[in-house]
N, CA, C and O atoms as a Maestro MAE file, in Angstrom:
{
 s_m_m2io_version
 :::
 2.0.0
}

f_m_ct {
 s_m_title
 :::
 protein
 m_atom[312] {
  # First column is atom index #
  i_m_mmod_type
  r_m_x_coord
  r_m_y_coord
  r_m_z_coord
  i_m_residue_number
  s_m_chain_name
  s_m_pdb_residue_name
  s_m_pdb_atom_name
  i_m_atomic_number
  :::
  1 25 209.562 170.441 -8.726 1 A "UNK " " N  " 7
  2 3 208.591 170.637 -9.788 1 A "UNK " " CA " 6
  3 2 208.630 169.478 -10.767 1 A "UNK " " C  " 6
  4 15 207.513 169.171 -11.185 1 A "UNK " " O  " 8
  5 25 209.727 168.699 -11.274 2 A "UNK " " N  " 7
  6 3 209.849 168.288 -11.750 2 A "UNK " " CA " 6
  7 2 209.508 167.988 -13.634 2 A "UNK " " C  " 6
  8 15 209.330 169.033 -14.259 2 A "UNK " " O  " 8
  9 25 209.439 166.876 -14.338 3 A "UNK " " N  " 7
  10 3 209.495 167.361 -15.533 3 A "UNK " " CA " 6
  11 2 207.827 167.437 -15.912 3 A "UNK " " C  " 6
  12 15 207.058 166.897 -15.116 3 A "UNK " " O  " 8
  13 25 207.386 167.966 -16.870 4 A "UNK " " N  " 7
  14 3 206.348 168.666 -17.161 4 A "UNK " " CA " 6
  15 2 206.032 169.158 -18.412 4 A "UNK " " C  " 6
  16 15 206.631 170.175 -18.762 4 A "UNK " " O  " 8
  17 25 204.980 168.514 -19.396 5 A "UNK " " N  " 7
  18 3 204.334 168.269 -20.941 5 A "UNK " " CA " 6
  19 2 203.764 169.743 -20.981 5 A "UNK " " C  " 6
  20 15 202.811 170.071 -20.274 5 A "UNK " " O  " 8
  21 25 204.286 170.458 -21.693 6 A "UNK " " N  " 7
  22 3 204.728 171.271 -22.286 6 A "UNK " " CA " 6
  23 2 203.586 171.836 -23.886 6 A "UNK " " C  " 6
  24 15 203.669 171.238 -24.959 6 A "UNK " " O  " 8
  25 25 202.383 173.355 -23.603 7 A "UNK " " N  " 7
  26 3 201.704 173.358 -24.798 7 A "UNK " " CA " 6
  27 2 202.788 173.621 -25.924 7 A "UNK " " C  " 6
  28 15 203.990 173.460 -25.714 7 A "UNK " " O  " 8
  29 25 202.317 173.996 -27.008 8 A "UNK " " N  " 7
  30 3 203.186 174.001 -28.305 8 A "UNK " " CA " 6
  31 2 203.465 174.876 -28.713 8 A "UNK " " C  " 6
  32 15 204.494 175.088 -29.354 8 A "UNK " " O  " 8
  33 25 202.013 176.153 -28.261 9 A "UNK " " N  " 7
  34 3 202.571 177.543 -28.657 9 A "UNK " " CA " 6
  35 2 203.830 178.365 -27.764 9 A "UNK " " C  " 6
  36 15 204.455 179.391 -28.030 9 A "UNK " " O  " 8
  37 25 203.893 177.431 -26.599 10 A "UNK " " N  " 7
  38 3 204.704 177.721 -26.028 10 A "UNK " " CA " 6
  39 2 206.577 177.592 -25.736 10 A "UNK " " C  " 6
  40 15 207.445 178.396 -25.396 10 A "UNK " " O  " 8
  41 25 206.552 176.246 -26.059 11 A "UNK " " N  " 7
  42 3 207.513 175.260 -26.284 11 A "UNK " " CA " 6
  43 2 206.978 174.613 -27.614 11 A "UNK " " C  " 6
  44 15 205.878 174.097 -27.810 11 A "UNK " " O  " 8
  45 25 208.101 174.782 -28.530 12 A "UNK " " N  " 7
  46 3 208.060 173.817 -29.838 12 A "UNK " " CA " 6
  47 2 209.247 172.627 -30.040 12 A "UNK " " C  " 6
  48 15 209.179 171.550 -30.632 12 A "UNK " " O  " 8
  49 25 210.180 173.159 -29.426 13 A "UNK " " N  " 7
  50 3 211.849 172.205 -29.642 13 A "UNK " " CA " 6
  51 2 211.610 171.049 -28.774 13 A "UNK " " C  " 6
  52 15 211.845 170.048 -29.451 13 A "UNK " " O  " 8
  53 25 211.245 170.716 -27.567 14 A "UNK " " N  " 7
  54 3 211.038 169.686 -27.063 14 A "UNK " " CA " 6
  55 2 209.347 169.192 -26.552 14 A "UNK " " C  " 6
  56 15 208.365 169.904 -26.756 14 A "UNK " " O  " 8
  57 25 209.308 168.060 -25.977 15 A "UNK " " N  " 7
  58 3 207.966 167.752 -25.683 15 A "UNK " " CA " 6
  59 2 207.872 168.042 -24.204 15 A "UNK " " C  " 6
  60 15 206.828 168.605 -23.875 15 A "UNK " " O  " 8
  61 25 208.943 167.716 -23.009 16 A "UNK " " N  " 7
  62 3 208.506 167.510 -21.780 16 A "UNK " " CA " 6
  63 2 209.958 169.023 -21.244 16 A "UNK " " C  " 6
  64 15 210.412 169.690 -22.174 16 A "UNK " " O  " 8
  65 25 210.296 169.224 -20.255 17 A "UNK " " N  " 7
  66 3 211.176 169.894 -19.527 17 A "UNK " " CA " 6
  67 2 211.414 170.039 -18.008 17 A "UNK " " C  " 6
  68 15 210.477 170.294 -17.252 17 A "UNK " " O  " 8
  69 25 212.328 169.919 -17.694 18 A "UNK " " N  " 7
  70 3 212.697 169.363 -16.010 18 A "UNK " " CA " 6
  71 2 212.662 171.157 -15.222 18 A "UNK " " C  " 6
  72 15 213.697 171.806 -15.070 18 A "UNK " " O  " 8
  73 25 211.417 171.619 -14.861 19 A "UNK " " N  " 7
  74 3 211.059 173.002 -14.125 19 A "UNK " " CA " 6
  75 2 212.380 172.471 -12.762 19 A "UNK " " C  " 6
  76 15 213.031 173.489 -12.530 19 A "UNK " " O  " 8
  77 25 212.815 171.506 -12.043 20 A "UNK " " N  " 7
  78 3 213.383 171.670 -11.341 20 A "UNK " " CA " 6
  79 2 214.781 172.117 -11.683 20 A "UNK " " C  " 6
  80 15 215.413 172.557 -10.722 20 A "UNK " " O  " 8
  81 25 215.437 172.099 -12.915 21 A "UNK " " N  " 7
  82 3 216.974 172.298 -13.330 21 A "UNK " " CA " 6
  83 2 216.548 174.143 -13.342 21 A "UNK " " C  " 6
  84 15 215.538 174.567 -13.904 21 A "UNK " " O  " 8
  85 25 217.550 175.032 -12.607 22 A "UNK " " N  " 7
  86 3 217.196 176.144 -12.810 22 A "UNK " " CA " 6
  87 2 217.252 176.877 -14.045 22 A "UNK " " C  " 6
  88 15 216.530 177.801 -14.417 22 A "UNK " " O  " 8
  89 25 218.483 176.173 -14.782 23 A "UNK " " N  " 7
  90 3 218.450 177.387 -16.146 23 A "UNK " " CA " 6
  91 2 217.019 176.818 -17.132 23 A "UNK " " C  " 6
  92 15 216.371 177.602 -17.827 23 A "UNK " " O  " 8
  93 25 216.708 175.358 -17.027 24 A "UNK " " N  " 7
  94 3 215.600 175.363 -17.866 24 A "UNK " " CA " 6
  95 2 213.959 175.724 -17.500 24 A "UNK " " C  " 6
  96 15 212.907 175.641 -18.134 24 A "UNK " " O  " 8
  97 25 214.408 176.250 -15.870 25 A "UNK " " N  " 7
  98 3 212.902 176.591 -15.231 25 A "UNK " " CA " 6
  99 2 212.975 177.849 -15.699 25 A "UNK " " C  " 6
  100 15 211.915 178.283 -16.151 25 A "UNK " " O  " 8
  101 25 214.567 179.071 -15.748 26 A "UNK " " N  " 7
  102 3 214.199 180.411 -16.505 26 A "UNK " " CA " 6
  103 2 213.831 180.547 -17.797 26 A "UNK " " C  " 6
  104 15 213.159 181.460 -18.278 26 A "UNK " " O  " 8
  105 25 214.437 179.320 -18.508 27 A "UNK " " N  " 7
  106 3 213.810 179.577 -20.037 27 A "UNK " " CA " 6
  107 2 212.402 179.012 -20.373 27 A "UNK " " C  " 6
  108 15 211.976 179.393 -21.463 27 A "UNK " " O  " 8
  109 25 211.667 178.262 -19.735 28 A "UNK " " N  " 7
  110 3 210.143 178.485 -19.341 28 A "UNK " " CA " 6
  111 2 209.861 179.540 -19.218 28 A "UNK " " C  " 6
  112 15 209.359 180.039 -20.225 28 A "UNK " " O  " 8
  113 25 209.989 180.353 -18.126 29 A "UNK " " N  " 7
  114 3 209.440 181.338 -17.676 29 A "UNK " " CA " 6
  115 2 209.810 182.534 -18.566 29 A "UNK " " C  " 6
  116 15 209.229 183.594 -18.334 29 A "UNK " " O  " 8
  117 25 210.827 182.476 -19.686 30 A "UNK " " N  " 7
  118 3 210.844 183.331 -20.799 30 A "UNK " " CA " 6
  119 2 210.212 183.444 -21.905 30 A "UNK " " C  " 6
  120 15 209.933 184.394 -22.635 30 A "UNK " " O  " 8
  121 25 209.974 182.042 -21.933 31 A "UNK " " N  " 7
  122 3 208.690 181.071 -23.107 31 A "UNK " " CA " 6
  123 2 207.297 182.047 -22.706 31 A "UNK " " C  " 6
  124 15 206.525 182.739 -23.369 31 A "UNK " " O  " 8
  125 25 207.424 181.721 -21.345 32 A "UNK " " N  " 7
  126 3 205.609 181.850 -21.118 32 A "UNK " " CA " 6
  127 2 205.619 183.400 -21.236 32 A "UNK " " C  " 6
  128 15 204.712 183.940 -21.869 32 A "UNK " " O  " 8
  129 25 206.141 183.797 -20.928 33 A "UNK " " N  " 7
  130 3 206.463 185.714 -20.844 33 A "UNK " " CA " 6
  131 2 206.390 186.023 -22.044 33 A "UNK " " C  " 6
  132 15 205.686 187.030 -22.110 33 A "UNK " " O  " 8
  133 25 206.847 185.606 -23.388 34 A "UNK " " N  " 7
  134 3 206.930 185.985 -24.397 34 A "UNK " " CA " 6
  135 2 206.209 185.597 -25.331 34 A "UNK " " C  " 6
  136 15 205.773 186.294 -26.247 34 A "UNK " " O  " 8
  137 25 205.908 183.552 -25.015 35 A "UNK " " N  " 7
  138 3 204.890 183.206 -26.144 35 A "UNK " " CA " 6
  139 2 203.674 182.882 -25.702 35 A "UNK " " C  " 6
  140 15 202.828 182.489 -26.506 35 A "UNK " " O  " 8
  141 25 203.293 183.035 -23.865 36 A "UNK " " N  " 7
  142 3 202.507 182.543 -23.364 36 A "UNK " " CA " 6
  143 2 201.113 183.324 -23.665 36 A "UNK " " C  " 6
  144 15 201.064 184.096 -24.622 36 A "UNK " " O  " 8
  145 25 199.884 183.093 -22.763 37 A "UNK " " N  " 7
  146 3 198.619 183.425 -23.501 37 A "UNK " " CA " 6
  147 2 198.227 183.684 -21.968 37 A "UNK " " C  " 6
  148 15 198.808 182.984 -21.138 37 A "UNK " " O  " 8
  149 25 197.257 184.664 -21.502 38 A "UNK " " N  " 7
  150 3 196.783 184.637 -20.325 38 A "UNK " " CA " 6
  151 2 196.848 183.472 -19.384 38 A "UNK " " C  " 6
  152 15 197.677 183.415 -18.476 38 A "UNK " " O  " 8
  153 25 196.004 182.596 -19.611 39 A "UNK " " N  " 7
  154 3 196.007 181.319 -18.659 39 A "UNK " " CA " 6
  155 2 197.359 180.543 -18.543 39 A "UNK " " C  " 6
  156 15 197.533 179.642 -17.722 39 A "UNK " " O  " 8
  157 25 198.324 180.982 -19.456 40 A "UNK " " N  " 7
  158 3 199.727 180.114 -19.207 40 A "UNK " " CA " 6
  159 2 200.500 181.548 -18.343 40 A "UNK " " C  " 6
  160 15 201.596 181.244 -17.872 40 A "UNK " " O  " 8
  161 25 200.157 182.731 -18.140 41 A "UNK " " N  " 7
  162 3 200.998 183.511 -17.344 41 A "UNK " " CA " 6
  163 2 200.252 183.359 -15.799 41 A "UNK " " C  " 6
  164 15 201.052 183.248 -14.870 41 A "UNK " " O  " 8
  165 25 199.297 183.351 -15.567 42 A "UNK " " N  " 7
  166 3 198.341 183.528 -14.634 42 A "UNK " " CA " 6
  167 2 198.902 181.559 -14.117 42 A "UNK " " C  " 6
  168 15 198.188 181.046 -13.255 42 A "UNK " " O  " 8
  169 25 199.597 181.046 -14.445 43 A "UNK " " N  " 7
  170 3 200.044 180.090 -13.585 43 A "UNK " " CA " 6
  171 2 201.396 179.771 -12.917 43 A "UNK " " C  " 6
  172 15 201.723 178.783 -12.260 43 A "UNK " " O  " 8
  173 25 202.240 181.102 -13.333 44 A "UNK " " N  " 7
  174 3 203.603 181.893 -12.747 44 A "UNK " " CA " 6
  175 2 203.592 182.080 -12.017 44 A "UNK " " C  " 6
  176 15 202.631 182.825 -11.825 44 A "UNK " " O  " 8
  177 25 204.373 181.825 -10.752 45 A "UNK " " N  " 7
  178 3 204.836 182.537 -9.764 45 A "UNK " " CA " 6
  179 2 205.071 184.060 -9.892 45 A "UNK " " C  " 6
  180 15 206.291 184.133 -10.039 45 A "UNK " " O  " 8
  181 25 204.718 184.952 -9.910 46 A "UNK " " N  " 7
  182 3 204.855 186.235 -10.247 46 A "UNK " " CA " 6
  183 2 206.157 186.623 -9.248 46 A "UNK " " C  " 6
  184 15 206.899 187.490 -9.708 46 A "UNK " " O  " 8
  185 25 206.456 186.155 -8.128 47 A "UNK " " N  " 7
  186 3 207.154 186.633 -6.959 47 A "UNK " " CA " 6
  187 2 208.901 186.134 -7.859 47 A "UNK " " C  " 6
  188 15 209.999 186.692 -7.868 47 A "UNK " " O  " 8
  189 25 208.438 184.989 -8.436 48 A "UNK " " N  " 7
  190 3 209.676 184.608 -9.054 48 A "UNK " " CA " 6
  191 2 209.802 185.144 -10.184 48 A "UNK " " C  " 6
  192 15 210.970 185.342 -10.518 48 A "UNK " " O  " 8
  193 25 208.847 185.516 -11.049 49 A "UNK " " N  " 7
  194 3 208.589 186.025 -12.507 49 A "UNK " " CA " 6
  195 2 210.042 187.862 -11.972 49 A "UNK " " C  " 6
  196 15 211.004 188.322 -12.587 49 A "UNK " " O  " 8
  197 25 209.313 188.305 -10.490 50 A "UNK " " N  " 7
  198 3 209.980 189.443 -10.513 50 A "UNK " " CA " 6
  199 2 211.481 189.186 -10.333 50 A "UNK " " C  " 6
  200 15 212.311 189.672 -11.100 50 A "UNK " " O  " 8
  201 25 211.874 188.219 -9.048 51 A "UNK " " N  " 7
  202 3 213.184 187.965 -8.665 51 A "UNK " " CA " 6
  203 2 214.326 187.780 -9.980 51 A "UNK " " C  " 6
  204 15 215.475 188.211 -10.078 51 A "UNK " " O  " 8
  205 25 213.503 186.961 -10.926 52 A "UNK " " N  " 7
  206 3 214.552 186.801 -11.765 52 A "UNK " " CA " 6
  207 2 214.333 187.499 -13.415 52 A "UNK " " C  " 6
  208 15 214.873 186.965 -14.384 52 A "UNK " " O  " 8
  209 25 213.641 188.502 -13.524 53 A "UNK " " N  " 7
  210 3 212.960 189.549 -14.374 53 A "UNK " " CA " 6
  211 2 214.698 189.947 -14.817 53 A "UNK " " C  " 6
  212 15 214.745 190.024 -16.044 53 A "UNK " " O  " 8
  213 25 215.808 190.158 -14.314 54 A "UNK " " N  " 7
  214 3 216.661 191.024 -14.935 54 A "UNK " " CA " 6
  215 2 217.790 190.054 -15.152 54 A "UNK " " C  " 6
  216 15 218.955 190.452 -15.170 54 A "UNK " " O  " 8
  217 25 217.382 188.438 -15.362 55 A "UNK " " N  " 7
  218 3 218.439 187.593 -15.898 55 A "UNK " " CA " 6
  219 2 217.262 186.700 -17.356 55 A "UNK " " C  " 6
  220 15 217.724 185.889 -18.159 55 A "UNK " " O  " 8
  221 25 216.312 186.987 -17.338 56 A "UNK " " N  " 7
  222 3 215.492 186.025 -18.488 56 A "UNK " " CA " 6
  223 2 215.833 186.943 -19.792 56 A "UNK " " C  " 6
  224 15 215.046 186.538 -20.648 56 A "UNK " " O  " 8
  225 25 216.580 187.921 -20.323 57 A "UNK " " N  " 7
  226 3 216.975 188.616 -21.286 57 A "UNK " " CA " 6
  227 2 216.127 188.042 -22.429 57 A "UNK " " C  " 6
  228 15 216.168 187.240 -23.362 57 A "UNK " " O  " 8
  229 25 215.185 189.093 -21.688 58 A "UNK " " N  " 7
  230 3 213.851 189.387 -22.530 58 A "UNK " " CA " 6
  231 2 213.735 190.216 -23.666 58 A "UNK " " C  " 6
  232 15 214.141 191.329 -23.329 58 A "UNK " " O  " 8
  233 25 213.294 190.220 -25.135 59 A "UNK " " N  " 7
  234 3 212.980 191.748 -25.640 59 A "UNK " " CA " 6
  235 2 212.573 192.803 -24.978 59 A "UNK " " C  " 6
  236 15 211.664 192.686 -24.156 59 A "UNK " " O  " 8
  237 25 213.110 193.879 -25.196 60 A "UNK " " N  " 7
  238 3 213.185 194.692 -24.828 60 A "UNK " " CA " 6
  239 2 211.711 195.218 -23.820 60 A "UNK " " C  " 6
  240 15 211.524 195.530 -22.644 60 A "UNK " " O  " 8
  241 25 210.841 195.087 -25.112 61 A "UNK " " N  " 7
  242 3 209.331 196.071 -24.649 61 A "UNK " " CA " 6
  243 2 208.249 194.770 -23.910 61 A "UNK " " C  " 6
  244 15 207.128 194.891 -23.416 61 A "UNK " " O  " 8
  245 25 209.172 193.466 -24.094 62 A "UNK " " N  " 7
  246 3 208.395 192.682 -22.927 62 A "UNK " " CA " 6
  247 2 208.877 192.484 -21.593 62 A "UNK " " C  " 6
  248 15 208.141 191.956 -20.759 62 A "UNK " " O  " 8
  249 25 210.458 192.988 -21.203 63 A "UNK " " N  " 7
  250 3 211.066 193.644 -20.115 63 A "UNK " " CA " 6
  251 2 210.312 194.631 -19.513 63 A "UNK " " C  " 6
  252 15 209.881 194.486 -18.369 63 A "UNK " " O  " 8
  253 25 210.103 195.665 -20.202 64 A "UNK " " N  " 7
  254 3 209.683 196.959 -20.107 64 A "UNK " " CA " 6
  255 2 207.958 196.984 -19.295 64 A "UNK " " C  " 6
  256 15 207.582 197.719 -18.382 64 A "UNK " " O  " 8
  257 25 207.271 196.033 -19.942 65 A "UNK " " N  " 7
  258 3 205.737 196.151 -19.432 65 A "UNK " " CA " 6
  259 2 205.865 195.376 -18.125 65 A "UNK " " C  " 6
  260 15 205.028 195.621 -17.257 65 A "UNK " " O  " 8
  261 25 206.848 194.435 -17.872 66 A "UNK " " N  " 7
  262 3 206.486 193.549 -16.425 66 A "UNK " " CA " 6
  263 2 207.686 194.492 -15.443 66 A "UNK " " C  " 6
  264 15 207.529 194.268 -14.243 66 A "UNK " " O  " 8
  265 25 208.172 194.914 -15.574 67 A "UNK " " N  " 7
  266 3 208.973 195.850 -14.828 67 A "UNK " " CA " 6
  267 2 208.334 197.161 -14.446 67 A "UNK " " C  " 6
  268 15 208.802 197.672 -13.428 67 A "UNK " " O  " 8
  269 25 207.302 197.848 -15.090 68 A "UNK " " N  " 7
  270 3 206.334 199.019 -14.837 68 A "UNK " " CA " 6
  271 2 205.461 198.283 -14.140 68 A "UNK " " C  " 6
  272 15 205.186 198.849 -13.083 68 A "UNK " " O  " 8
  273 25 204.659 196.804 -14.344 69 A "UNK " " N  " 7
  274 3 203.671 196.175 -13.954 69 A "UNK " " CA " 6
  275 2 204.379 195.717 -12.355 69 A "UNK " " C  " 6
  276 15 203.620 195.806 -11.390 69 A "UNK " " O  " 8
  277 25 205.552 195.326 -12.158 70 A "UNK " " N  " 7
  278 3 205.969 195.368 -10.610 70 A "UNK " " CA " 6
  279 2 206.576 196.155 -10.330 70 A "UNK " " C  " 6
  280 15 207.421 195.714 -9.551 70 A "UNK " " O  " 8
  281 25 206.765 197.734 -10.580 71 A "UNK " " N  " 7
  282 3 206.454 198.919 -9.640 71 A "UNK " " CA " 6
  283 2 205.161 199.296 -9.653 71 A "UNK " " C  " 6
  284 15 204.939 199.571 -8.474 71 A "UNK " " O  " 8
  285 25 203.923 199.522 -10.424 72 A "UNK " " N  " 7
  286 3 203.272 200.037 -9.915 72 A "UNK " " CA " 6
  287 2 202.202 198.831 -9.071 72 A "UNK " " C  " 6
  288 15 201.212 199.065 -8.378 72 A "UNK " " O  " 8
  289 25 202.773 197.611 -9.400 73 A "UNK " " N  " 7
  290 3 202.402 196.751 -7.992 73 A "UNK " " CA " 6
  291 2 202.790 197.232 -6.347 73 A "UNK " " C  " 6
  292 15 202.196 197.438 -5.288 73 A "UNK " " O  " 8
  293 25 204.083 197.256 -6.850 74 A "UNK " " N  " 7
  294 3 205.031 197.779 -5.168 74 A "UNK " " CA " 6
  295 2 204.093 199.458 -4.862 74 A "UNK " " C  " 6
  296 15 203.784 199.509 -3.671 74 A "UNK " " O  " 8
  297 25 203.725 200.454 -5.474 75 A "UNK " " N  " 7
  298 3 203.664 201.440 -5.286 75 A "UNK " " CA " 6
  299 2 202.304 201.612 -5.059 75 A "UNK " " C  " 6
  300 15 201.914 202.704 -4.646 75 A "UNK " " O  " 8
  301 25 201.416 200.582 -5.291 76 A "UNK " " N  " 7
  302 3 199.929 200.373 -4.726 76 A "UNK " " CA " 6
  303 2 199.914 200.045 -3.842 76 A "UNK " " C  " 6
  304 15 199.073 200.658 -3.185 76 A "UNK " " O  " 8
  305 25 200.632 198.997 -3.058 77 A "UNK " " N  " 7
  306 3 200.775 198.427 -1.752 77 A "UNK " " CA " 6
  307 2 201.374 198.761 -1.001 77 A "UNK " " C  " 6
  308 15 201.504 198.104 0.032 77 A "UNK " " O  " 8
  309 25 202.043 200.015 -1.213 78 A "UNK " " N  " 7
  310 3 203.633 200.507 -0.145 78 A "UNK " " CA " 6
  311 2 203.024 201.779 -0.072 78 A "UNK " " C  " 6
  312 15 203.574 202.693 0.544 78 A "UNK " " O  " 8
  :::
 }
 m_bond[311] {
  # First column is bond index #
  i_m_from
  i_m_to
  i_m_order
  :::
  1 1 2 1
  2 2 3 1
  3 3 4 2
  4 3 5 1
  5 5 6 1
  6 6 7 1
  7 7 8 2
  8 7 9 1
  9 9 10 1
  10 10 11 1
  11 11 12 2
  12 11 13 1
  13 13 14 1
  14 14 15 1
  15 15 16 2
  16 15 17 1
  17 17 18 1
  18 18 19 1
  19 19 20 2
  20 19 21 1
  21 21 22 1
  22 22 23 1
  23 23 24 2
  24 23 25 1
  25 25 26 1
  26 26 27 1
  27 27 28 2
  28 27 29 1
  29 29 30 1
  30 30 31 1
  31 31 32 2
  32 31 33 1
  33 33 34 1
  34 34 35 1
  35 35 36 2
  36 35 37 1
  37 37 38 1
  38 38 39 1
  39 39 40 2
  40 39 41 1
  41 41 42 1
  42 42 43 1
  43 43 44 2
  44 43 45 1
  45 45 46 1
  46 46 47 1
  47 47 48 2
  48 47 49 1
  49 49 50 1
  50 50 51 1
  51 51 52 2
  52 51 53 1
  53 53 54 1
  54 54 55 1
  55 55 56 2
  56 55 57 1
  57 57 58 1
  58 58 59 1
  59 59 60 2
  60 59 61 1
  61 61 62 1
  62 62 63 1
  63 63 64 2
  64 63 65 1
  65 65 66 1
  66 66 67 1
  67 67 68 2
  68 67 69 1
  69 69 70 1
  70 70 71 1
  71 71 72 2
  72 71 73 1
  73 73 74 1
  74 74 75 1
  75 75 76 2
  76 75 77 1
  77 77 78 1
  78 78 79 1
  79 79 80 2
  80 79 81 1
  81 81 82 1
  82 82 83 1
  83 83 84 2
  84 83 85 1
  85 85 86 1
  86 86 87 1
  87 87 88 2
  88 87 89 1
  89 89 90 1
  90 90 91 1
  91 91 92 2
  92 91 93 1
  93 93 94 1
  94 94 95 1
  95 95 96 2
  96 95 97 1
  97 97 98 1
  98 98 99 1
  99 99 100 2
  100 99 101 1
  101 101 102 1
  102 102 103 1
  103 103 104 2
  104 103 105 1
  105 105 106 1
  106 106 107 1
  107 107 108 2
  108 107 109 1
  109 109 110 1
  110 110 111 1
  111 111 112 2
  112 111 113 1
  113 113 114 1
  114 114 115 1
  115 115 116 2
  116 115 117 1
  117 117 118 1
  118 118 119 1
  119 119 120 2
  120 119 121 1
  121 121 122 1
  122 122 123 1
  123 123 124 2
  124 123 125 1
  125 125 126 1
  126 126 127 1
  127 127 128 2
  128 127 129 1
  129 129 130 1
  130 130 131 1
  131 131 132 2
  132 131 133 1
  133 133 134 1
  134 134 135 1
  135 135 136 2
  136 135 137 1
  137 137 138 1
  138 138 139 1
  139 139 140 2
  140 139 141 1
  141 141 142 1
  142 142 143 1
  143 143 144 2
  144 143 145 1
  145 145 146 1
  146 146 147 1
  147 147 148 2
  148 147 149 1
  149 149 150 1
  150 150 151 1
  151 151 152 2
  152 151 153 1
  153 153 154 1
  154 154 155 1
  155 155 156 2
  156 155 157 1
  157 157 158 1
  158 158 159 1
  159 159 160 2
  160 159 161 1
  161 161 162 1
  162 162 163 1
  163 163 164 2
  164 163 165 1
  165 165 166 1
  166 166 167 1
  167 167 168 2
  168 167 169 1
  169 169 170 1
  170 170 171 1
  171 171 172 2
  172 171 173 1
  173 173 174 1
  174 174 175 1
  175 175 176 2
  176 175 177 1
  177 177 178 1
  178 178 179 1
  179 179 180 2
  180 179 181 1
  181 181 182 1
  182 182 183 1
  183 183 184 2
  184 183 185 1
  185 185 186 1
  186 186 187 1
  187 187 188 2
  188 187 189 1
  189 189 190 1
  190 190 191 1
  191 191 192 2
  192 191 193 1
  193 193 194 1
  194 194 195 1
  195 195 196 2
  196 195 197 1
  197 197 198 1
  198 198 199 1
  199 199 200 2
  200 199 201 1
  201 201 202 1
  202 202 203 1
  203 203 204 2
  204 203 205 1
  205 205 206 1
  206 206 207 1
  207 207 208 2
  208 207 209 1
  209 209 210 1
  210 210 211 1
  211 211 212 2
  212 211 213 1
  213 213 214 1
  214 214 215 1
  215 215 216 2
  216 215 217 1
  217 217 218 1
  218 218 219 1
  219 219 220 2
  220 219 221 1
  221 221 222 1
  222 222 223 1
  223 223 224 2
  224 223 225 1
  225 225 226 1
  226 226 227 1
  227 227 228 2
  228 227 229 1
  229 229 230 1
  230 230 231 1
  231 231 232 2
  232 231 233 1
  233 233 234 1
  234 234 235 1
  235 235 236 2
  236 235 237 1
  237 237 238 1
  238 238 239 1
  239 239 240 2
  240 239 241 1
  241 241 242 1
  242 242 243 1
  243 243 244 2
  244 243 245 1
  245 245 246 1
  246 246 247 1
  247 247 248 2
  248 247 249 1
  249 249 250 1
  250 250 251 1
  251 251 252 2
  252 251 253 1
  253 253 254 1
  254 254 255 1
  255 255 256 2
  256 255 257 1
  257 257 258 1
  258 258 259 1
  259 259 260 2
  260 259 261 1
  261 261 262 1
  262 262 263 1
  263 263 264 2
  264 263 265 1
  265 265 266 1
  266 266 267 1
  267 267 268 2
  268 267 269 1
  269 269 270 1
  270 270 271 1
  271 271 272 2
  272 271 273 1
  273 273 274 1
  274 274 275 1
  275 275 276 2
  276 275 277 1
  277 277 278 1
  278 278 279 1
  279 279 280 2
  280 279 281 1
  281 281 282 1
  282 282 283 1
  283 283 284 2
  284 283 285 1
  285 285 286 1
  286 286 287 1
  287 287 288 2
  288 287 289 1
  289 289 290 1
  290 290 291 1
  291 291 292 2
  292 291 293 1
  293 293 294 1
  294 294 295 1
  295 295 296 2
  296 295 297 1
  297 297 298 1
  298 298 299 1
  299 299 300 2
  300 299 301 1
  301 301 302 1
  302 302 303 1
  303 303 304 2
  304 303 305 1
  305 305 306 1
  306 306 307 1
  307 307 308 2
  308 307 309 1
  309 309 310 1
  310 310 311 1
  311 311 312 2
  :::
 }
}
C-alpha cells in the first residue's frame, strides 16, 4: 500500500502514513471508523475492517454498531 496523503478531518498529527507498516495501517482504520465520513469508510476493506474489529480498541458504541453491522451481514447471507 504504501505511504499515502492523508485528509485532515481524519488524520491531524501527521501529513503522509506508511498503510503498509501494520500497526499504522490499524490506526488508520481506527481514524476512518471514528473520524471518517461516508466516502472515507466506503474505501475500507470491510473484510479487514471485520478481521481486525476486536484489536482497533474502539469506543465503545462505535465497536458496537460495526459488530451488529457484521452479524447481521453474516446472517443475511448464511
Amino acid at each position: 500500500m504504501g505511504n499515502r496523503h492523508l485528509p485532515r478531518h481524519i488524520v491531524w498529527s501527521t501529513d503522509k502514513i506508511d498503510l503498509s507498516d501494520p500497526f499504522q495501517r490499524k490506526w488508520f482504520i481506527k481514524q476512518v471508523l471514528t473520524h471518517g465520513r461516508s466516502e472515507d469508510i466506503k474505501k475500507l476493506d470491510l473484510d479487514e475492517v471485520e478481521k481486525l474489529l476486536d484489536e482497533l480498541n474502539l469506543p465503545e458504541d462505535i465497536y458496537r454498531l460495526w459488530k451488529a453491522y457484521f452479524e447481521v451481514k453474516h446472517h443475511a447471507s448464511g
